[in-house]
N, C-alpha and C positions, 0 to 999 in steps of 0.2 A: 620625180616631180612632187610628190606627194611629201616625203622627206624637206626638201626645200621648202613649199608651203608652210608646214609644221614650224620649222625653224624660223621661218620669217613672222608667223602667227606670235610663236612664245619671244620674237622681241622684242613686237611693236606691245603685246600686253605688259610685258617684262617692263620695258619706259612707262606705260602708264600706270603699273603699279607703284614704281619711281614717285611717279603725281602724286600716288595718293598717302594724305598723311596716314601711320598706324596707329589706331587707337587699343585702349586695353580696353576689355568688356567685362566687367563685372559678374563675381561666378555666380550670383542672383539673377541673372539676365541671358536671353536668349535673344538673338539678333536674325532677322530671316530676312533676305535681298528678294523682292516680287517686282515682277515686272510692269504692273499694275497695281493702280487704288482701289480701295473698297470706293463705291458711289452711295452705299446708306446701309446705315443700319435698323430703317424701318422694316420689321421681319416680314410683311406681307410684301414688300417692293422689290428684297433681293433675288438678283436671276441670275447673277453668273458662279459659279465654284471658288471664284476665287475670291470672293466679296464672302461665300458662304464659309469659306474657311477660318476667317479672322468672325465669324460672326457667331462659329461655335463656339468661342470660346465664351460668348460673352450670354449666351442663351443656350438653357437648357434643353432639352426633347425627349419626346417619353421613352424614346430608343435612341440608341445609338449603332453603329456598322462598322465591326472591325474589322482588322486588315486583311482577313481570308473572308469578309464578305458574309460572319454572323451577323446575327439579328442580337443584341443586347438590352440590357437592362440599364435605363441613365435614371430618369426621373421616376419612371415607374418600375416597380419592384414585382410584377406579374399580372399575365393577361391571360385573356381567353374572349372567346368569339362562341356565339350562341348558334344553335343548332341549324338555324338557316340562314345562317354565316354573313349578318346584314347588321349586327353589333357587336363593336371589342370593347371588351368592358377591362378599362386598367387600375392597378392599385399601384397608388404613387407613396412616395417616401414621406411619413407625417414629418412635420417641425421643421418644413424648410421656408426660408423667405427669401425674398430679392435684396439686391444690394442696398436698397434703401431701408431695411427691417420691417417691411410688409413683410407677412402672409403668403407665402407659397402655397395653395390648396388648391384644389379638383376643381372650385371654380373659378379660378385664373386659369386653368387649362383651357377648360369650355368657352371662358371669354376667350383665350387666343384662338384656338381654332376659327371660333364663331365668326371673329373680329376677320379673321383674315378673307372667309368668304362672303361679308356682307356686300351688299351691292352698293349700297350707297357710300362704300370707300369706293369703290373701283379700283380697287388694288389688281396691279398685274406682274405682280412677281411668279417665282415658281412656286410659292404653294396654292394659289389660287390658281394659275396657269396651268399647272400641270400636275403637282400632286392630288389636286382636289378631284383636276376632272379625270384622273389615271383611274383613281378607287372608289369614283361616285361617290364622294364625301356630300353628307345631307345636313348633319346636326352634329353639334355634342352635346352632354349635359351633365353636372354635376349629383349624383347619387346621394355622394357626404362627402365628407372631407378628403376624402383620400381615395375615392372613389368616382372615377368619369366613366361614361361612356360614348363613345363614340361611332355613330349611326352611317351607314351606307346604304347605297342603293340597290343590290346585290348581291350577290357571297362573289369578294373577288380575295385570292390567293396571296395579293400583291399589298392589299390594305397595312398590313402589320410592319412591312420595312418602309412606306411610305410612313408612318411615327416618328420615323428618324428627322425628317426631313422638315418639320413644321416647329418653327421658335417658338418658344412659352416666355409668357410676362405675366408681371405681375399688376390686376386689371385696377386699383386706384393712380399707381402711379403715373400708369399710360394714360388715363382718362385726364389725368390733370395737366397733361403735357401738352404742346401745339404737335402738327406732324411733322417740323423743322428738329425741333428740340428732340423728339421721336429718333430721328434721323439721325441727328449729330452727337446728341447726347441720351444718351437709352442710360435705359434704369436696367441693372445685370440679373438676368438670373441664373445663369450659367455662374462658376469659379472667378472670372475675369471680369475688371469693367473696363473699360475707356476712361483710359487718366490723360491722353492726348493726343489731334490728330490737326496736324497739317497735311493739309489736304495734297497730294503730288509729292511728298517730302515724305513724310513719318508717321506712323500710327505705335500708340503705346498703349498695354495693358497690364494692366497691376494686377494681381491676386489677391482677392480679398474671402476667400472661402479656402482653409486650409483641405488637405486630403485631396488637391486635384492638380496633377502637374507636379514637376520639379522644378520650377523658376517662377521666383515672385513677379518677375518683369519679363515680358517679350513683346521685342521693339519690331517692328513691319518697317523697312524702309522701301520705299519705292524708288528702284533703280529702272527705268524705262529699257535703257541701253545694254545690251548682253555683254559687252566688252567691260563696261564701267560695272555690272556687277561682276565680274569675273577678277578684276583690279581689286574689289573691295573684300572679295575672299581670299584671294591670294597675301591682303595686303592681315587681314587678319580682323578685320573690322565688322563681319560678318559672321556668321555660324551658316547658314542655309541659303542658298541662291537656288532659284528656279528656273526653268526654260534655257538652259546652258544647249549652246549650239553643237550638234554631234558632232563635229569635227575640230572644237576646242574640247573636246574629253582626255583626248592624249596629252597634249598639255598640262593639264589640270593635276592627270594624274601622276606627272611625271614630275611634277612641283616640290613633293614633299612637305606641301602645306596643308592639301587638300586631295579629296576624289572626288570622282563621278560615280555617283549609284547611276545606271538605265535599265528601266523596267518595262516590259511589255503592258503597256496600258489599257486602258478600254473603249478608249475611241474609235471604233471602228470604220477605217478607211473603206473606200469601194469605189469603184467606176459601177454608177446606175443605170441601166439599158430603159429608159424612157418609152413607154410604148403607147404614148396618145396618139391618137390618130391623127394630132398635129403634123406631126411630121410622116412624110409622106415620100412616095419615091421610092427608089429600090433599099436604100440603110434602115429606112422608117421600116419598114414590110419585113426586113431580115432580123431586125432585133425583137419583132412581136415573136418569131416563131424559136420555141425553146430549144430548137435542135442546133441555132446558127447560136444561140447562149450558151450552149454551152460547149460547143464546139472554139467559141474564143473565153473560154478557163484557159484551152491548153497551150494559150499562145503567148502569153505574160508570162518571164518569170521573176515572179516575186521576191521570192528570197536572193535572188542577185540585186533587185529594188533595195530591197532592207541593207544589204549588205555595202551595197558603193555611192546609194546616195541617203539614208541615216545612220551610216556609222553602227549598223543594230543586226543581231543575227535573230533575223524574227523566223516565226512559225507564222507559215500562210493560213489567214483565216475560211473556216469553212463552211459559213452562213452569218447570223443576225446574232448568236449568243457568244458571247465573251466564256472562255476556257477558265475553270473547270467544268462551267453549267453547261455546255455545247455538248452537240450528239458524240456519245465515246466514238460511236464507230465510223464516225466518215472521216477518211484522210485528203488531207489537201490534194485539190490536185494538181499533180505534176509540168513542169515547164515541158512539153514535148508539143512542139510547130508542128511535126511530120501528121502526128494524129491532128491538130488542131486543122489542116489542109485537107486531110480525109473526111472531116467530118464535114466541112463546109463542102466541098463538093459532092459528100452525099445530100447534104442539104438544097442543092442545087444552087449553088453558086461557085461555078467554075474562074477559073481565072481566064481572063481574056489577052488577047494579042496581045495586050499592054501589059498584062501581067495581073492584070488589077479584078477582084472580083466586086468589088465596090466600093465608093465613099463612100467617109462618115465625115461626122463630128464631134470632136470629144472637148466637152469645155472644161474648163478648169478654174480656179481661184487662184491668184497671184501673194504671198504672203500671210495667207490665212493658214495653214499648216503645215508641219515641220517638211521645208525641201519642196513645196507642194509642186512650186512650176516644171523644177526637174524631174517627176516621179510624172506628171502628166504629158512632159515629152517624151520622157520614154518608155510607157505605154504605148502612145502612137507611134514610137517606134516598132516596137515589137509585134501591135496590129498591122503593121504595113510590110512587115515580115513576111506575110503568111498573106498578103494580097490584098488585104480590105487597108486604103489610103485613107489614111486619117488626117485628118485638118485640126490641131491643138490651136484652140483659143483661148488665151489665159487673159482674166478678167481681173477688174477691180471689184475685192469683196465685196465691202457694204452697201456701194453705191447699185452696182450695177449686176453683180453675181447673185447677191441674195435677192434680190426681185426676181430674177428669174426661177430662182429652186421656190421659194414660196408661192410663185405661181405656178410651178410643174411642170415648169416650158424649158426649164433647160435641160442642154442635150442636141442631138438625140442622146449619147455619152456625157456622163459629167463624170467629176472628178468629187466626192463628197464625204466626211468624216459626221459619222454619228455616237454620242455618247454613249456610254452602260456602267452596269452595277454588276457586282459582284455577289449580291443578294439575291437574285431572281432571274430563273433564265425567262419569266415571264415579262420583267421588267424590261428586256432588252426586245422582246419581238412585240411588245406592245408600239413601238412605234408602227407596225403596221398592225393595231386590232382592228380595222376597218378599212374598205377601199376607199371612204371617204380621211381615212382619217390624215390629220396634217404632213406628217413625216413619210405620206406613201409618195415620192417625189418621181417616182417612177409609173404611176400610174396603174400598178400591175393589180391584176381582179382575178388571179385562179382560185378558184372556189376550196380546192383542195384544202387549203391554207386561210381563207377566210371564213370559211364555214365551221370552223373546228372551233374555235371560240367558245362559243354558250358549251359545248362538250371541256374546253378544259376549266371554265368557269365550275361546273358542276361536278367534277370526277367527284367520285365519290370519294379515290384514298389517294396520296400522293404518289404510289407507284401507280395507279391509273394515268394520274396526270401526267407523269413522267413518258408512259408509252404513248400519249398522244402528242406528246411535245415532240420526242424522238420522230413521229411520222414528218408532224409537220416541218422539222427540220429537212429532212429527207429532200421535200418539195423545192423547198430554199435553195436542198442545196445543188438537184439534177435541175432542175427549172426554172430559177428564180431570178429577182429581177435584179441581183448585184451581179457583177466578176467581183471574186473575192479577192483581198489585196488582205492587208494585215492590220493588226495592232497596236496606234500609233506612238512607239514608243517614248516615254517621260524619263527626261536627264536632268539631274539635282546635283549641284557642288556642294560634297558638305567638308568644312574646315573638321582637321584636329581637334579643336580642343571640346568635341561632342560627341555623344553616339546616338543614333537617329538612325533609322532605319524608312527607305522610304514605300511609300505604297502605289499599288498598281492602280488607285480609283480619282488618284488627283487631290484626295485629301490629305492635308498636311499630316494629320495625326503628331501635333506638339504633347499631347498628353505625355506619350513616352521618349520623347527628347532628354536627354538628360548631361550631366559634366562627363564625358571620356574618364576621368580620374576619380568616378563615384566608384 
């Protein structure tokens, strides 16, 4: 069956690659197929990865995050943080300027950070949204020339890789601009400007700062439709396509034109065991108590998930941090029903005449992640294995799914992907530093894990911090309020005539793109 599919796949793509005309690409030029447009490139507005990735190019940061998840030096050339860890003071590179031949200096920095958290923009992108309030961002301010500081609320661990993440401009140019022109047309501080952009169609960026990249030109086309970018790398017109569906990978690879890199990425999948006292009844009552949580670990198995329905031989995740920052020593656990039945009738929940020791409900999002609705059927498959009847209801994302998880009500089961970094295992469990905080979608309040906080704030050395991180893992991972699923894995077609290498953080990393024949 699966053979026939395959064949029938590569011939309906095979005629529409037929459609499509070949173009030659010029060996100055890099061509990438996204499945989406950037929506702006005002730096305090952008919120999504994929907007952010065309918008490194075109703005600098005083750090940058390479592909095994260092902390680096872009704009600034060295830092450090004062003794009660509430200022990083950096030193940036003298003699550099924006694309218009301003003045690059320490207070264009201070104006962007500043500019991004003023109130009276009301800017609600991610560095206001979420980098600012991650690392209690207060102030920055210009020392001299080559010298900012940048003030917090705190000593937080996490401050230094949040650098990465904040665009820098250059502050007459901005000031003399509307926030349309901001938007559409930015002034560069990064290597790249915006030499054109049809908007659903084409984004192009020209190099105008030698020493960064290997291509003078790299062209964004926005290909919405997975098939029609698939036709346009196959056809040759392309260099890089995104979001390639796991099961056109054999195809792809069997082309001779192209492959599939797939990487274990960092979105961390889960089914969230919801414990508001909302819901109510005998599911509501079974999923507060952590013995029936963890008692269904052993009744999913995962890696037959990863394997039949994304095409992916994943490793089952084993709490909130993305591997290698994840506790060395907890191993996934295992697909075994027989224990998972033991455990739930020690729990006291036997199966009854029907067979059933109780409903649930496990909700889920329709289209929102790779395979989602099939990985959330059978889950409830696999729950209803082992007795407890699950009710899958697969929703519409935006309208209707995401009201629910931002109000905390869905569930009792939901089906949910969270992002991470490869920077910080602190980055990734900061989605729950608080029981109020936004991303605890689950509701869950063990003290264990919430109270450790102001302790890992303060360790005094980094193997302190590390054996507090390691406890709190621990909690996550006998206790906690996910079933662990995995690593949402990312598949990239990349043509011949490049060598590219892709990364596990969802960042393109064009810097090291280069011609196959360099």
């Amino acid at each position: 069956m699966r053979r026939f599919e395959l064949l029938a796949t590569c011939a309906s793509l095979l005629a529409l690659t037929a459609t499509v005309q070949a173009q030659t690409i010029p060996d100055d030029t890099l061509v990438v197929g996204l499945s989406a447009d950037a929506s702006t490139f005002e730096p305090a507005e952008i919120r999504s990865l994929d907007n952010a990735n065309i918008a490194e190019m075109i703005y600098t940061s005083l750090t940058r995050i390479g592909g095994d998840g260092e902390i680096l030096p872009r704009l600034a050339t060295s830092w450090e943080v004062s003794e009660d860890g509430r200022t990083w003071t950096y030193r940036i590179l003298p003699d550099q300027t924006c694309a218009d031949n301003e003045p690059l200096t320490a207070d264009d920095v201070a104006y962007s950070w500043n500019r991004a958290a003023d109130p009276a923009n009301a800017f609600a992108g991610n560095t206001p949204g979420f980098v600012y309030t991650s690392m209690g961002f207060e102030r920055a301010e210009a020392l001299d020339d080559t010298t900012v500081a940048i003030h917090i609320r705190e000593r937080n661990p996490m401050a230094l890789g949040f650098s990465s993440q904040v665009f820098l401009h250059c502050r007459d140019s901005f000031e003399a601009m509307t926030g349309d022109e901001i938007a559409r047309s930015p002034v560069a501080s990064g290597p790249y400007r915006l030499a054109e952009w049809s908007p659903g169609s084409e984004l192009v960026l020209e190099r105008w700062r030698e020493g960064h990249g290997h291509f003078d030109r790299i062209r964004f086309r926005v290909i919405p439709e997975a098939s029609t970018r698939i036709a346009e790398l196959l056809a040759g017109n392309v260099d890089i396509i995104t979001n390639v569906l796991p099961d056109q990978s054999d195809m792809i690879n069997a082309s001779g034109i192209a492959e599939v890199q797939a990487v274990q990425g960092l979105r961390r999948m889960y089914i969230g065991f919801n414990q508001s006292p909302e819901f109510d009844g005998i599911s509501g009552t079974a999923i507060r108590d952590p013995d029936v949580r963890r008692a269904l670990q052993y009744a999913v198995d995962v890696p037959l998930i990863c394997s039949h329905l994304l095409n992916f031989d994943c490793k089952r995740a084993t709490g909130i941090v993305n591997p290698p920052n994840d506790h060395p020593d907890l191993d996934p656990y295992p697909y075994d029903p027989a224990l998972a039945e033991k455990l739930l009738d020690e729990a006291g929940y036997p199966r009854g005449e029907d067979g059933v020791r109780f409903d649930i409900v496990l909700q889920a999002p329709r289209g929102r992640y790779l395979n989602d609705a099939n990985v959330a059927l059978a889950v409830g498959a696999f729950l209803d294995d082992v007795g407890v009847a699950t009710e899958v209801e697969l929703m519409e994302w935006s309208s209707v799914y995401v009201p629910l998880i931002r109000q905390h009500r869905a569930g009792p089961l939901f089906f949910l992907g969270s992002g991470g970094a490869l920077w910080s295992p602190l980055y990734d469990m900061a989605a729950l530093a608080t029981v109020d905080s936004g991303p605890n979608y689950t509701n869950w309040a063990d003290p264990r894990w919430f109270e450790r906080w102001p302790d890992l704030m303060n360790a005094a050395t980094p193997e302190d911090q590390r054996a507090i991180i390691n406890q709190m893992l621990e909690v996550f991972y006998e206790d906690g309020p996910w079933l662990h699923m995995y690593y949402q894995p990312d598949f990239y077609g990349v043509g011949q005539r490049v060598d590219w290498t892709a990364r596990r953080d969802e960042r393109l990393g064009l810097w090291d793109a280069r011609l196959a024949s360099d």
